[in-house]
HTML snippet that shows the backbone in 3Dmol.js (N, CA, C, O; Angstrom):
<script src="https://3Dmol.org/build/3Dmol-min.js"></script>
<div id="view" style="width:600px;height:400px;position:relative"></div>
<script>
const pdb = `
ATOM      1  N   UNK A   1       0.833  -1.197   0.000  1.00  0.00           N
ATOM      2  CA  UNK A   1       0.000   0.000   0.000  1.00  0.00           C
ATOM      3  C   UNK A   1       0.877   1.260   0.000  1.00  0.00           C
ATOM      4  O   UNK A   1       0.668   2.186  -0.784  1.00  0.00           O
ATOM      5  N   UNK A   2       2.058   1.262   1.083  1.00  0.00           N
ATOM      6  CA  UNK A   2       2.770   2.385   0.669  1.00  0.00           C
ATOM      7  C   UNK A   2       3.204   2.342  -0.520  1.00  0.00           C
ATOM      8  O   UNK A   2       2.722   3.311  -1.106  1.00  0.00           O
ATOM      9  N   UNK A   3       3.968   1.643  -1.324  1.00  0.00           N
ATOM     10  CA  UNK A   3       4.461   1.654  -2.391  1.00  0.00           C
ATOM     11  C   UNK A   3       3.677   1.976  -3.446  1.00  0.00           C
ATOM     12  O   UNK A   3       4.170   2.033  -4.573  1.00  0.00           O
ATOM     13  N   UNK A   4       2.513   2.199  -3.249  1.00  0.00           N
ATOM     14  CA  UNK A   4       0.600   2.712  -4.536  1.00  0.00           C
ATOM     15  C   UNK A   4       1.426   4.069  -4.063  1.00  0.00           C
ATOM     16  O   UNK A   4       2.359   4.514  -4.731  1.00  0.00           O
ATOM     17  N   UNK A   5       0.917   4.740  -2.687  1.00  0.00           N
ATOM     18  CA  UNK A   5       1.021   5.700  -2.338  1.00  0.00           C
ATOM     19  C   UNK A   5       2.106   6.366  -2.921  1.00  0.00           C
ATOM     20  O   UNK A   5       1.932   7.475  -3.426  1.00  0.00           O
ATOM     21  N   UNK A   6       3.457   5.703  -2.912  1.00  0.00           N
ATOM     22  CA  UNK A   6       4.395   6.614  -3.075  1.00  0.00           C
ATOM     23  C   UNK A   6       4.178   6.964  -5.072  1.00  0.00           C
ATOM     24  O   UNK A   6       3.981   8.097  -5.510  1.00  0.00           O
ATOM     25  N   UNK A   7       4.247   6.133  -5.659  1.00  0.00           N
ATOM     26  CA  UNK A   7       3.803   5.924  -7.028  1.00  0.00           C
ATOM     27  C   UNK A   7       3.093   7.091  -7.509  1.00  0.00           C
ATOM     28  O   UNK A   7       3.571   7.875  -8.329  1.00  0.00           O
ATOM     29  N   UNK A   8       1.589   7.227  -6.825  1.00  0.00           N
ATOM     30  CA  UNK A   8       0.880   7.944  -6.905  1.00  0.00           C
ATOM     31  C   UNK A   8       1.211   9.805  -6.813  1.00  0.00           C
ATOM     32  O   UNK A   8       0.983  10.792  -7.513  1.00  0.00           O
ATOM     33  N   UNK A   9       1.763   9.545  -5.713  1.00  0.00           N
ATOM     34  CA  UNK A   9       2.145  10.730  -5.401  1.00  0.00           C
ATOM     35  C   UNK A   9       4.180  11.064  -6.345  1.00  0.00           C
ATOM     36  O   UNK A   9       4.975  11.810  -5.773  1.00  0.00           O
ATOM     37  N   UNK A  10       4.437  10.589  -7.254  1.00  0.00           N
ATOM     38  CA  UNK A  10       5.471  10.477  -8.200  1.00  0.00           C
ATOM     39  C   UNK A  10       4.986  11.258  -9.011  1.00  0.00           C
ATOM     40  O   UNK A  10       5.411  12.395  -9.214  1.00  0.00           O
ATOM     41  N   UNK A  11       3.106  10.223 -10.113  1.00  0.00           N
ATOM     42  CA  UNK A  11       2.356  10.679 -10.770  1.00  0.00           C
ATOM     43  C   UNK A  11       2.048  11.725 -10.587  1.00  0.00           C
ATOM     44  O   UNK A  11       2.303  12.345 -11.619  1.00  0.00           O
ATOM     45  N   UNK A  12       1.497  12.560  -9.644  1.00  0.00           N
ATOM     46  CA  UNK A  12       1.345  13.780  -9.226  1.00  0.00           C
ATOM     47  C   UNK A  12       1.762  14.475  -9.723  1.00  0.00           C
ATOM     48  O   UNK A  12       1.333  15.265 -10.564  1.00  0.00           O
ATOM     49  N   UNK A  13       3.002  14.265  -9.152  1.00  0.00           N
ATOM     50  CA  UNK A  13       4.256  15.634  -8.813  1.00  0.00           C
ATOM     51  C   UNK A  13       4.903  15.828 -10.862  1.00  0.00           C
ATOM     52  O   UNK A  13       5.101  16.810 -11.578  1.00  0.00           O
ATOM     53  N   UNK A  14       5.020  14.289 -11.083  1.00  0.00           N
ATOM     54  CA  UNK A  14       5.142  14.541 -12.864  1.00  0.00           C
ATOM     55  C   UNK A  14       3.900  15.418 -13.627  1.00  0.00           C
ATOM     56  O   UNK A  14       3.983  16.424 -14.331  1.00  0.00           O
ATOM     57  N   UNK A  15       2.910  14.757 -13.270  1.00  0.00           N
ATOM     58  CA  UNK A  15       1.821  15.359 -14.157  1.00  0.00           C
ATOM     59  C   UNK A  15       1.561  17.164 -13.734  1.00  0.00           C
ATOM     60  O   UNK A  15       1.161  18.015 -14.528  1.00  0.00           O
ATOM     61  N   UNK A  16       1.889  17.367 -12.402  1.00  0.00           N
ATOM     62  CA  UNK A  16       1.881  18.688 -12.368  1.00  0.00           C
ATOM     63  C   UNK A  16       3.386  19.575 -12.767  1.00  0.00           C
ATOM     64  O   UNK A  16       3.537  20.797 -12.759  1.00  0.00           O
ATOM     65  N   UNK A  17       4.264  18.656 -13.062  1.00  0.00           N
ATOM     66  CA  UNK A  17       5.231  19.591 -13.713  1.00  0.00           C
ATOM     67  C   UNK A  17       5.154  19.434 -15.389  1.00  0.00           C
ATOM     68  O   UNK A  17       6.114  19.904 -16.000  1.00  0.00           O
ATOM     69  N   UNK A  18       4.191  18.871 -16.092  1.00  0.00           N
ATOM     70  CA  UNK A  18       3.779  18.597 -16.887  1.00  0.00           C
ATOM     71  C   UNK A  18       3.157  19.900 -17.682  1.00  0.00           C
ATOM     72  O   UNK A  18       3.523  20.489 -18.699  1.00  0.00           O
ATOM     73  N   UNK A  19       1.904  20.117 -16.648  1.00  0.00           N
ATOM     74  CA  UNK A  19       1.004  20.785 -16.978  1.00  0.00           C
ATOM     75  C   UNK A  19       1.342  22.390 -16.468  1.00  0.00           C
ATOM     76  O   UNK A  19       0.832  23.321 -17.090  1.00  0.00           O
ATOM     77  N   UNK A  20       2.116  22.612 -15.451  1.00  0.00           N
ATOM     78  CA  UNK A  20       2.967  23.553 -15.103  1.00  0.00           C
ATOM     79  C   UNK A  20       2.176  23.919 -13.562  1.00  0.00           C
ATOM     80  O   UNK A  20       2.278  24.982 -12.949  1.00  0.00           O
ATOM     81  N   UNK A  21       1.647  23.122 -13.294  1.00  0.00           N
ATOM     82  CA  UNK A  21       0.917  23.624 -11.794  1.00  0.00           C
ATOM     83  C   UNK A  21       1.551  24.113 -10.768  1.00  0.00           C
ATOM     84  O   UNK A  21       1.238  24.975  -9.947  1.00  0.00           O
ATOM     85  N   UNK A  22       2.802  23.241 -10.957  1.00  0.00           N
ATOM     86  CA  UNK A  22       4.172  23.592 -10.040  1.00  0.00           C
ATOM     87  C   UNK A  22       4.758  25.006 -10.067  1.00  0.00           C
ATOM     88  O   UNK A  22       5.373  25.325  -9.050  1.00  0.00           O
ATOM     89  N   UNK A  23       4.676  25.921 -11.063  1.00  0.00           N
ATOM     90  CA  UNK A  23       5.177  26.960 -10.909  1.00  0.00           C
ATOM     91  C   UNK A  23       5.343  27.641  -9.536  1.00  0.00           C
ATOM     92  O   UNK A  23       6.413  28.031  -9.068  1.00  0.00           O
ATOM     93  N   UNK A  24       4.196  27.721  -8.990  1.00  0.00           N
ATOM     94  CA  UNK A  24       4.078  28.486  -7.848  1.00  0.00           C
ATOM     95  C   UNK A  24       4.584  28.340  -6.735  1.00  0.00           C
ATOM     96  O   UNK A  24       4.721  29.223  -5.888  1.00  0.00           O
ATOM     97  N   UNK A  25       4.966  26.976  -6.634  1.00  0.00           N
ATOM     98  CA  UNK A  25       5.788  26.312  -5.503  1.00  0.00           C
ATOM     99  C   UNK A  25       7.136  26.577  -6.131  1.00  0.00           C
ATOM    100  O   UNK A  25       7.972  26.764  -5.247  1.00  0.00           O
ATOM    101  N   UNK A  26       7.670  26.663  -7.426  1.00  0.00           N
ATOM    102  CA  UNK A  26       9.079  26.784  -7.774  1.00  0.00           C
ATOM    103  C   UNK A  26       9.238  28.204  -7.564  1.00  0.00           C
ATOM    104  O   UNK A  26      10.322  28.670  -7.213  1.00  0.00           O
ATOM    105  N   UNK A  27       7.884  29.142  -7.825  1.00  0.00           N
ATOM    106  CA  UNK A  27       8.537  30.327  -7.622  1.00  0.00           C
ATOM    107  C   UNK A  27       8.753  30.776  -5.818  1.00  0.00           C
ATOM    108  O   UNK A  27       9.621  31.537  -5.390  1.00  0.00           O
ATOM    109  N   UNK A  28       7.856  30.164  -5.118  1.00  0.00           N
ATOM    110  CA  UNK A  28       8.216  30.377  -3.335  1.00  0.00           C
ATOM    111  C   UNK A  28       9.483  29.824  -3.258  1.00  0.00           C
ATOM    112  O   UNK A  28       9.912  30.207  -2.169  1.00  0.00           O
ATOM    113  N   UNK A  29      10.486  29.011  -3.897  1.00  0.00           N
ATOM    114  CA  UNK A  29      11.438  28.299  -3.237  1.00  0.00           C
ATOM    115  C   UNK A  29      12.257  29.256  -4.278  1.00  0.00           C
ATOM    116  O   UNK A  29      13.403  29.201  -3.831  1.00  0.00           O
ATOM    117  N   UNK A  30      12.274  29.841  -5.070  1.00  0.00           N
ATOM    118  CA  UNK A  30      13.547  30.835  -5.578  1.00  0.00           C
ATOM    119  C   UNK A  30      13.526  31.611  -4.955  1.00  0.00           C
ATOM    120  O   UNK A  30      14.593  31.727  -4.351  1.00  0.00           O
ATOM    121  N   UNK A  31      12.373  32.764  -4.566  1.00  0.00           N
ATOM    122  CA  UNK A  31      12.245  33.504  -3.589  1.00  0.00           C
ATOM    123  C   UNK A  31      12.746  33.822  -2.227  1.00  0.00           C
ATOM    124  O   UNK A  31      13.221  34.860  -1.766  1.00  0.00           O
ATOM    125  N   UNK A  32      12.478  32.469  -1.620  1.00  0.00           N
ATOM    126  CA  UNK A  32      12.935  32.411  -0.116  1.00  0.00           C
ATOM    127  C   UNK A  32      14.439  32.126  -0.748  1.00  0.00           C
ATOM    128  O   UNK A  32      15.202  32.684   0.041  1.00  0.00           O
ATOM    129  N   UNK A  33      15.054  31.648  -1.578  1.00  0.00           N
ATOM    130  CA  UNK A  33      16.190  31.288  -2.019  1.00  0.00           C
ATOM    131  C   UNK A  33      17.201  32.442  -2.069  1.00  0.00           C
ATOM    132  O   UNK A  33      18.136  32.531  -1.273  1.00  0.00           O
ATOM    133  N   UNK A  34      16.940  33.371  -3.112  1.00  0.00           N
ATOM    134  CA  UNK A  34      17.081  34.784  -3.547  1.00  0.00           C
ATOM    135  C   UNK A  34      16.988  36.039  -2.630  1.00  0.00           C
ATOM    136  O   UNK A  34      17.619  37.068  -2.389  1.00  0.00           O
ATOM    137  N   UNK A  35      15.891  35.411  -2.265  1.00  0.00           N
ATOM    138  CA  UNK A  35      15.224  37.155  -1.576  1.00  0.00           C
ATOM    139  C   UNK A  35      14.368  36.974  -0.305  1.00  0.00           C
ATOM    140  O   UNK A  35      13.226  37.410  -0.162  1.00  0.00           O
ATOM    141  N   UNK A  36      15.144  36.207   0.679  1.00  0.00           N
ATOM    142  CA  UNK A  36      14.534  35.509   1.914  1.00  0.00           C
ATOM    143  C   UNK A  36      13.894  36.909   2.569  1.00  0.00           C
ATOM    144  O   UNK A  36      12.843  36.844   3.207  1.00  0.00           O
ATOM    145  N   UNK A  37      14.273  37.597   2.463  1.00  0.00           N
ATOM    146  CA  UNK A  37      13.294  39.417   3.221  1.00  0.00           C
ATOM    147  C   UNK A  37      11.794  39.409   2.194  1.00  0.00           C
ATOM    148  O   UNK A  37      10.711  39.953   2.409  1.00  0.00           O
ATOM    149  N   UNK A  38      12.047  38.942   1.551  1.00  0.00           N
ATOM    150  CA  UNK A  38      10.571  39.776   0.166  1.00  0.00           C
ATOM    151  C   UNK A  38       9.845  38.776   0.759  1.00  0.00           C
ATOM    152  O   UNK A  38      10.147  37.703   1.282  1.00  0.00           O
ATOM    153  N   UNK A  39       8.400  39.609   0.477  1.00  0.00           N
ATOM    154  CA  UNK A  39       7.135  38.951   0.737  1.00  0.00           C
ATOM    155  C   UNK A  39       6.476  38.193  -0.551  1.00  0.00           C
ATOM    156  O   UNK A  39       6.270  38.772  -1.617  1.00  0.00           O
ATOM    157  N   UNK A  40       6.175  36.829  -0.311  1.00  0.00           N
ATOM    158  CA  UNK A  40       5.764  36.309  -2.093  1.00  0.00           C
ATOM    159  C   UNK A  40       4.430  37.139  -2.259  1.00  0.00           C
ATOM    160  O   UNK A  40       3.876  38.016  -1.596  1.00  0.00           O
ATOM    161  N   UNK A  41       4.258  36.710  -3.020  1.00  0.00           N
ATOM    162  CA  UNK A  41       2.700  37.275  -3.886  1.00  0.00           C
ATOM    163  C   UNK A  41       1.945  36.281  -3.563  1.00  0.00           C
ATOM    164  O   UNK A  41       2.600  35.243  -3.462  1.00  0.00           O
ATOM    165  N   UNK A  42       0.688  36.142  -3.328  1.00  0.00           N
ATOM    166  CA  UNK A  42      -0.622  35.149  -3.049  1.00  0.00           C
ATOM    167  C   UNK A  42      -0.009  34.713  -4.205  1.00  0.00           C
ATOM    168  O   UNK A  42       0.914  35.070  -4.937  1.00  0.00           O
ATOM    169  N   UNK A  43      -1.240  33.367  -4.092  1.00  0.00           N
ATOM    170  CA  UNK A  43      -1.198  31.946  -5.286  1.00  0.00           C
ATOM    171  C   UNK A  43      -1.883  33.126  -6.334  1.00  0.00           C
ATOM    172  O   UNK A  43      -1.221  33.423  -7.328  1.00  0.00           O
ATOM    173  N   UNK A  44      -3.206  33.797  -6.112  1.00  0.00           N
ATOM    174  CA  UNK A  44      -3.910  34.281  -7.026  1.00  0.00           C
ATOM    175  C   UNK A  44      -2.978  35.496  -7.934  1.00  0.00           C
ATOM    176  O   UNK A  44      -2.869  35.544  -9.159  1.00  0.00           O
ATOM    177  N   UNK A  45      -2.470  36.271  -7.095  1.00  0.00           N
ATOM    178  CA  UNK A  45      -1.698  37.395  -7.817  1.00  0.00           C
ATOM    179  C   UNK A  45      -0.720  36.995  -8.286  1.00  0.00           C
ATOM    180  O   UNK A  45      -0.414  37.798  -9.167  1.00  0.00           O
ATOM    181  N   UNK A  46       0.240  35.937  -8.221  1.00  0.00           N
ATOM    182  CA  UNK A  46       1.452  34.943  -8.657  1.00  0.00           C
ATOM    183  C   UNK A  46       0.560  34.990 -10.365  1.00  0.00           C
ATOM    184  O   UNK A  46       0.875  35.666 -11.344  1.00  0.00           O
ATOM    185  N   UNK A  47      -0.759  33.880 -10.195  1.00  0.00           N
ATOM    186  CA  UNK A  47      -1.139  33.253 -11.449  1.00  0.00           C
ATOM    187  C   UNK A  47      -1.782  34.563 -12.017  1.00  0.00           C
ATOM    188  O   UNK A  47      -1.419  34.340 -13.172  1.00  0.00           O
ATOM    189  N   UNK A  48      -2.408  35.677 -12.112  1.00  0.00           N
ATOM    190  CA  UNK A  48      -2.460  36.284 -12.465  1.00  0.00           C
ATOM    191  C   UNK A  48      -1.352  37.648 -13.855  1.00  0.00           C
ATOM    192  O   UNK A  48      -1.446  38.189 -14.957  1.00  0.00           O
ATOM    193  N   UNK A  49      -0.282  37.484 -12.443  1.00  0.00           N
ATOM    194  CA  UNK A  49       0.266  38.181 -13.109  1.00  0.00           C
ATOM    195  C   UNK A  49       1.142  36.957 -14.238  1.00  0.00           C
ATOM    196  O   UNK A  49       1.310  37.299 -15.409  1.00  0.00           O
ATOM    197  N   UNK A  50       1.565  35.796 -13.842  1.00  0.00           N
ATOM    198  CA  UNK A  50       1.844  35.120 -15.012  1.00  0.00           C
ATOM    199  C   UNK A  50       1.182  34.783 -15.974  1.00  0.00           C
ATOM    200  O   UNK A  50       1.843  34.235 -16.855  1.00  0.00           O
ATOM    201  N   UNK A  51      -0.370  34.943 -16.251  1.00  0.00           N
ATOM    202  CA  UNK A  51      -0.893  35.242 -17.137  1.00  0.00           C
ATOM    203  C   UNK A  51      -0.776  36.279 -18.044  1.00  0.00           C
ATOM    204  O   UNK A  51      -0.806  36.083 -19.259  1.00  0.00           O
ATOM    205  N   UNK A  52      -0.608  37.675 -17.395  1.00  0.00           N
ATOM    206  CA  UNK A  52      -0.470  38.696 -18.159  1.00  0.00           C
ATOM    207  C   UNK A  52       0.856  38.308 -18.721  1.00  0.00           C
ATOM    208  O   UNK A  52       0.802  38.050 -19.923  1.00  0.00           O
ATOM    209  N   UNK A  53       1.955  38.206 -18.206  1.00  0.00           N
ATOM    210  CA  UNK A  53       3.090  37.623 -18.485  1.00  0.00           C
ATOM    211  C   UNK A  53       3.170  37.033 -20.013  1.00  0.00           C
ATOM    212  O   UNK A  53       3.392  37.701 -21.023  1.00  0.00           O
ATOM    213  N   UNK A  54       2.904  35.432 -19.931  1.00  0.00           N
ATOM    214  CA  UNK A  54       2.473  34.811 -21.028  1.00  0.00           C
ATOM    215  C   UNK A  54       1.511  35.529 -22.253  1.00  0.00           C
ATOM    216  O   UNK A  54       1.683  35.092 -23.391  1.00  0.00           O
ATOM    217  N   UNK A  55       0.449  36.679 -22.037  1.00  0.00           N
ATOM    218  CA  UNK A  55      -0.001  37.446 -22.963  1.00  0.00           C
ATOM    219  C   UNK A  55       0.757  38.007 -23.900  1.00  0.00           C
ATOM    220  O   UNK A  55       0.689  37.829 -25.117  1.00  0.00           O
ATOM    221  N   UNK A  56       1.767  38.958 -23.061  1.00  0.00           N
ATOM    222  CA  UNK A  56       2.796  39.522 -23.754  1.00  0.00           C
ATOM    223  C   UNK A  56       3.563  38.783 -24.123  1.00  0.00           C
ATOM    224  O   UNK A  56       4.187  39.183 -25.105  1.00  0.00           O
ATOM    225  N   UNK A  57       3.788  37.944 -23.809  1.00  0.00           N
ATOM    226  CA  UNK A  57       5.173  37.259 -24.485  1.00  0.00           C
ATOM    227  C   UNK A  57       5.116  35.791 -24.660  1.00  0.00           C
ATOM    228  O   UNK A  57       5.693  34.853 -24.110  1.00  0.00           O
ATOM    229  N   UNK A  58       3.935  35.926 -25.922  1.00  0.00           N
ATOM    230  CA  UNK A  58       3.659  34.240 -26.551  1.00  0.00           C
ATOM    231  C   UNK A  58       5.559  33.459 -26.730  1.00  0.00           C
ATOM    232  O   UNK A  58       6.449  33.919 -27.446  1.00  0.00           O
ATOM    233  N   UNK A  59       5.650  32.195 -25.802  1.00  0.00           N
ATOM    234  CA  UNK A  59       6.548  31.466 -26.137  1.00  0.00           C
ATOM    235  C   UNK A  59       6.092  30.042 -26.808  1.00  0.00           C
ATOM    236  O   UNK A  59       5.626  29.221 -26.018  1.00  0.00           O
ATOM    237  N   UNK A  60       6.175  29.688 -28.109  1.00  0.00           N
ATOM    238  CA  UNK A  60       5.617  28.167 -27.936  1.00  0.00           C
ATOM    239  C   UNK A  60       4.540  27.665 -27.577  1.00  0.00           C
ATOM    240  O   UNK A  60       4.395  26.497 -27.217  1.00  0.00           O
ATOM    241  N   UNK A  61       3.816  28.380 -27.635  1.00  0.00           N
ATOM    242  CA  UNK A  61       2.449  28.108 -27.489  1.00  0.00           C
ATOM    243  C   UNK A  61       1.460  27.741 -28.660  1.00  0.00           C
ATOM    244  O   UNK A  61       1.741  28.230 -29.754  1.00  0.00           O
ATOM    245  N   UNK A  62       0.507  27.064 -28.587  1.00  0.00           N
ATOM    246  CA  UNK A  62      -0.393  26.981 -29.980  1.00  0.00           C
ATOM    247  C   UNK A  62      -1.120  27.928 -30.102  1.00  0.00           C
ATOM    248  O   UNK A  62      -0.896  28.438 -31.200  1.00  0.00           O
ATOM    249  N   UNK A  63      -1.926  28.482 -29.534  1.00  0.00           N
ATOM    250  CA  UNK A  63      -2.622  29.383 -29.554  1.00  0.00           C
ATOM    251  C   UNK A  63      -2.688  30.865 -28.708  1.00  0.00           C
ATOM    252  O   UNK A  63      -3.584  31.674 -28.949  1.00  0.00           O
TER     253      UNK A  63
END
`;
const viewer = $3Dmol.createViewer("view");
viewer.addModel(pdb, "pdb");
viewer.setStyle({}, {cartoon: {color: "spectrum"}});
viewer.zoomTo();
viewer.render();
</script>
């Protein structure tokens, strides 16, 4: 049963670096990394502004 568990939670962690869900956790750990005084940005204002982000500056994207 642990060994489902751990599997599972492998799947996870791939499929969300996949799909890019992970960003937000990669960007808290550069942060505290970089700039341990700065305050992060909420989850919402993080994905927000990387939206606008990605607006301006289509990389590789299909559409």
């Amino acid at each position: 049963m642990e060994k489902l568990r751990e599997k599972l939670g492998q799947a996870r962690r791939f499929m969300e670096g996949v799909l890019g869900a992970d960003k937000y956790r990669q960007y808290l750990a550069h942060l505290a990394k970089t700039h341990p005084d700065a305050e992060p940005m909420t989850e919402r204002v993080f994905w927000r502004e990387y939206s606008n982000w990605q607006e301006h500056n289509p990389q590789g994207r299909c559409c």
